[in-house]
C-alpha positions, 0 to 999 in steps of 0.5 A, spaced: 177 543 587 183 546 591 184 543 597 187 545 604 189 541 610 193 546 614 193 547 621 191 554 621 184 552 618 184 546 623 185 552 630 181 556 626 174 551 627 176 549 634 176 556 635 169 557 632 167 552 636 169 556 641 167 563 641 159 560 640 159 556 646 159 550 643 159 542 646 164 538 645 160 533 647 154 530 650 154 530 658 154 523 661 147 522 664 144 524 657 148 519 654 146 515 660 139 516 658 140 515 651 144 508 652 137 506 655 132 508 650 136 504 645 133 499 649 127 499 650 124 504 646 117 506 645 114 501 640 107 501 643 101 502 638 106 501 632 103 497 627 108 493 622 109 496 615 115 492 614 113 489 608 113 496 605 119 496 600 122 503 602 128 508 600 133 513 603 136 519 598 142 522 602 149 524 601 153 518 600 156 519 607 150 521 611 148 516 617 143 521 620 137 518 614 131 522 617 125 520 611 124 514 607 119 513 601 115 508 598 112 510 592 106 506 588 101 508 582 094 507 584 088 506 579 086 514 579 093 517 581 099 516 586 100 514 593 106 516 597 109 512 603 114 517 607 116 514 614 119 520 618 124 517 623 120 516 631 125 521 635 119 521 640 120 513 641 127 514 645 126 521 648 122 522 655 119 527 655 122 532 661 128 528 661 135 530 660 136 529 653 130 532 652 133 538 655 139 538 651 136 538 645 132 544 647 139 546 648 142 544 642 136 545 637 139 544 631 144 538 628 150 544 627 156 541 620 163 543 620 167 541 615 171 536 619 165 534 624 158 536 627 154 538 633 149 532 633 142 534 635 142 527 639 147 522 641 149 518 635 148 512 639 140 515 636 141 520 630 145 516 627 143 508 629 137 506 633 133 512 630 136 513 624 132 510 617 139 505 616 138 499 610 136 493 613 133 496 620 127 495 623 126 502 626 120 506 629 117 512 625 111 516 624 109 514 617 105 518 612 101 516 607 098 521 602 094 520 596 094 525 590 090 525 584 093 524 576 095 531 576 099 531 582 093 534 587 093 531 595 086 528 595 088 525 602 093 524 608 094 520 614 099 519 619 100 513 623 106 511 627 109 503 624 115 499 624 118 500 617 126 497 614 129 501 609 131 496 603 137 501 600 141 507 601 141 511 596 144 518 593 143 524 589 147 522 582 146 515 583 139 516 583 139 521 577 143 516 573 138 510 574 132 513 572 136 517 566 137 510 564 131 507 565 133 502 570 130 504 576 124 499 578 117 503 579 117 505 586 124 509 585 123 511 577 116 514 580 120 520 583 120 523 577 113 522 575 111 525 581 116 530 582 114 533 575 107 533 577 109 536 584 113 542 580 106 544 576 103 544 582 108 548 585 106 553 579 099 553 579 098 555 586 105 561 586 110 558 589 117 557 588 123 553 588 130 557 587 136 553 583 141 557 586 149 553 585 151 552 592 158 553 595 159 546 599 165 544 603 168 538 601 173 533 604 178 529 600 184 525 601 184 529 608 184 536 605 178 540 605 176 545 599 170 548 596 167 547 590 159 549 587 154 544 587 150 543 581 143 540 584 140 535 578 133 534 578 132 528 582 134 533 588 128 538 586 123 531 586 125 529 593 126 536 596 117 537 593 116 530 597 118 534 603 115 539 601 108 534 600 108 533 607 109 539 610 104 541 607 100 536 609 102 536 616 100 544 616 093 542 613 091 537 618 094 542 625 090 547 621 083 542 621 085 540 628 086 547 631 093 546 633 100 547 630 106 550 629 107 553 622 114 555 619 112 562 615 114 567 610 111 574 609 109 576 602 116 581 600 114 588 601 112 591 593 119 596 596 123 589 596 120 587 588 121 593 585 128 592 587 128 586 584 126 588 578 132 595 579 137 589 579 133 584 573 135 591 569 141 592 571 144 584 570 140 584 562 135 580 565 128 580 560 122 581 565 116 583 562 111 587 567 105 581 566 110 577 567 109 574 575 117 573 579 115 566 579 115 566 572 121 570 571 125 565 576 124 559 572 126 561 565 133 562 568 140 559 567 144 558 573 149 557 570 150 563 566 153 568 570 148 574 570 142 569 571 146 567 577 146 573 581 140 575 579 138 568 582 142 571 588 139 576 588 132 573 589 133 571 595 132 577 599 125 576 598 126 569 602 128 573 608 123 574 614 122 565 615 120 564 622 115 559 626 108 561 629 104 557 634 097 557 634 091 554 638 083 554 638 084 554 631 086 562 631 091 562 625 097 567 625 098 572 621 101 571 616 100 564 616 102 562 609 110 561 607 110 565 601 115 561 597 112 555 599 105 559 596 101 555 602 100 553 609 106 549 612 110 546 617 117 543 618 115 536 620 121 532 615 128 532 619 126 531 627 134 527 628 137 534 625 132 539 627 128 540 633 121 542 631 120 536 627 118 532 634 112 536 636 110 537 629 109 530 628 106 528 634 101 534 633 099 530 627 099 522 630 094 525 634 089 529 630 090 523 625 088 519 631 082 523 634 085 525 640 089 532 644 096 533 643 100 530 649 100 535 655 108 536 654 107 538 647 102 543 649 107 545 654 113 547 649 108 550 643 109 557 646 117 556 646 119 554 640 118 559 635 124 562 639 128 556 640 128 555 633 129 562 631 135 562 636 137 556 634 137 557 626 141 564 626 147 559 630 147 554 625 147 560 619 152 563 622 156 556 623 155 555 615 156 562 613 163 563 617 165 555 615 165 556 608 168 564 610 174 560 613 175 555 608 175 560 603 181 564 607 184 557 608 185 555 600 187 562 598 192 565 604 198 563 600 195 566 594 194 574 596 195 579 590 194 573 585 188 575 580 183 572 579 176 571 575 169 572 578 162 576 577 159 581 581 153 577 584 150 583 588 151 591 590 151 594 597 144 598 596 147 604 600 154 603 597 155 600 590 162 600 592 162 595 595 159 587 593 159 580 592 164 576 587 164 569 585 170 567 584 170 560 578 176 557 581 176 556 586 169 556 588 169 563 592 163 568 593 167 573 597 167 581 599 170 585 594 171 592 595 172 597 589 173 606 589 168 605 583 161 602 583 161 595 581 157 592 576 153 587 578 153 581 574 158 583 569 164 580 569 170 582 573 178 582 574 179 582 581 186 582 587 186 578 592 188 583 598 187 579 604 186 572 607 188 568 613 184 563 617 181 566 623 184 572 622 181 575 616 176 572 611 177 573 603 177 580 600 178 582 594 179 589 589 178 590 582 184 590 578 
């Protein structure tokens, strides 16, 4: 990783703040109200399920630890506690940091700081799964058979203590070396599980490197983030849940539903165009999903098909039904099965009245009359909601990138052609290995997707220009 710690950058993100009308932070009276529910939240109905030996996996520096589970193997199959922080515990409903929130709509991350969702007096203290608290949330339970399968789940809202704080890696070299106590080494085994199941039914995670904004030492810089397998196996947990919790609103007759339509045959047989051109074998009987996990993403035409798939994960939204009327589509394709976002309520506004839908089905009565109120607006919330916090990741990493290379214009450098415009095959996508750059590059031939490439850097400058680049 190269790093940067220029002025320029440091402008370039005030700016961006800026330009999309972002908070600086949060207005008194919200954190009037904020500094009164930390104490004295809502507590009622909570029954104590302290005694359950809980844990965090997040990146080493995250303080806003939305989930926590508790892992058990029973006589016929497994048991997974997951305690969901209890925003609803602090929040009024019609309030002032209720508004805000619904202002907000999601926790925004900046290479030098974030735009909380709530206030970290809540995200990332009274709210917030930390070890060693006590901390109100609504807690699953969900059983699953010995192949993985849900045979039943429930949640309850309790009182839990989180034991340990633990990240990625850390856990990925406990359970490599058979140190980790069961309810941690468990991970895997119902990970694994999860993972065929996600077979069975057609769905499909996609392993693509990712570009992440790291800090050290004060300066910023880019490197690809490899995730290890304990990443999938936490992220299947989540994905548990949602499945879960969209199950129960659909029993119940009301929910919300986070959806993706089936990609549009146009869309496959692109795909399969591209599988051609980047020497990707795809056998006709071979379904996308079994061609996606045969793949290396570490080998670079397997990245850029990997990045070409997500073209058919475009279309994601959020549907509101009521009296039992499912939307259409109501399935997420990717996900091969009903599914709700109900896992990150300090860091995405949805997961609240998600959650409250299901603690009031699991208990047998109707949602509360403020959740009722606010299903219809939320699916363009969140969409709005959503498109700020892409466009913050997107135009980050855009300035980081011109901030690493603005000394390095007319250098050459190594990369793959990752993607090609459909309508002009001369213009495209390059990864670039070091440093880890995916920028425009821009050619007066057609590029040749997923193939190697000499390339010139021909501009950058932090809030001025993002990277571009050009064949040599």
């Amino acid at each position: 990783m190269t790093g940067t710690d220029g002025t320029p950058l440091r402008a370039a993100l005030r700016a961006l703040r800026t330009e999309l009308g972002l908070p600086a932070g949060f207005p008194p009276a919200v954190l009037a109200e904020a500094g009164d529910a930390v104490r004295s939240p809502d507590l009622s109905g909570n029954q104590d399920a302290t005694d359950l030996p809980f844990l965090t996996i997040d990146p080493p520096g995250s303080r806003d630890l939305d989930q926590a589970m508790c892992l058990e193997r029973r006589p016929h199959g497994f048991r997974v506690h997951y305690a969901i922080a209890d925003v609803a515990a602090f929040v009024r409903p019609g309030g002032a940091l209720d508004g805000e929130a619904h202002q907000r709509v999601t926790t925004l991350y900046f290479p030098d700081g974030k735009v909380p969702l709530h206030p970290p007096v809540l995200s990332e203290g009274a709210a917030s799964l930390l070890p060693g608290e006590t901390r109100p949330a609504a807690l699953w339970r969900i059983d699953l058979d010995t192949e993985g399968r849900t045979v039943a789940a429930e949640v309850r809202r309790a009182l839990v203590r989180s034991r340990a704080k633990l990240d990625y890696r850390g856990v990925q070299r406990q359970i490599d070396a058979g140190t980790a106590e069961e309810p941690l080494a468990l991970l895997r085994d119902i990970g694994l599980l999860r993972e065929q199941q996600e077979i069975a039914r057609g769905g499909i995670s996609l392993d693509v490197p990712e570009q992440e904004i790291v800090e050290r030492d004060g300066a910023y810089g880019l490197d690809y983030r490899a995730p290890v397998p304990a990443d999938g196996w936490n992220a299947q947990i989540s994905l548990l849940t949602g499945m879960a919790a969209a199950g129960i609103m659909r029993d119940s007759g009301t929910g919300i539903l986070r959806t993706l339509p089936v990609a549009p045959d146009g869309a496959v047989a692109r795909l399969r165009r591209s599988a051609e051109a980047l020497h990707i074998d795809w056998p006709h009987h071979v379904p996308y999903a079994g061609v996606v996990r045969s793949l290396d993403p570490t080998r670079g035409n397997h990245a850029a098909f990997l990045q070409e798939c997500t073209t058919l994960l475009r279309g994601a939204g959020y549907s509101v039904f009521e009296h039992g009327d499912l939307p259409t589509p109501a399935v997420h394709a990717a996900v091969a099965e009903l599914y709700t976002h109900c896992t990150a309520p300090l860091r995405r506004l949805v997961d609240r009245y998600a959650a409250e839908l299901c603690l009031a089905a699991t208990a047998g009565r109707e949602p509360p009359e403020w959740v009722l109120q606010a299903l219809p607006g939320l699916p363009e919330e969140m969409a709005e909601g959503t498109r700020r916090a892409n466009t913050v990741e997107r135009e980050c990493v855009d300035l980081v990138e011109a901030a690493l290379v603005a000394d390095r214009v007319g250098e050459v450098f190594d990369g793959y052609v990752i993607d090609v415009k459909d309508n002009d095959p001369t213009v495209g996508t390059v990864h670039i290995e070091d440093p880890a750059i995916v920028a425009r590059v821009e050619a007066a031939a057609p590029l040749p997707l997923g193939e190697r490439l000499r390339v010139r850097l021909t501009r950058a400058a932090p809030g001025t220009s993002k990277a571009l680049f050009a064949p040599v």
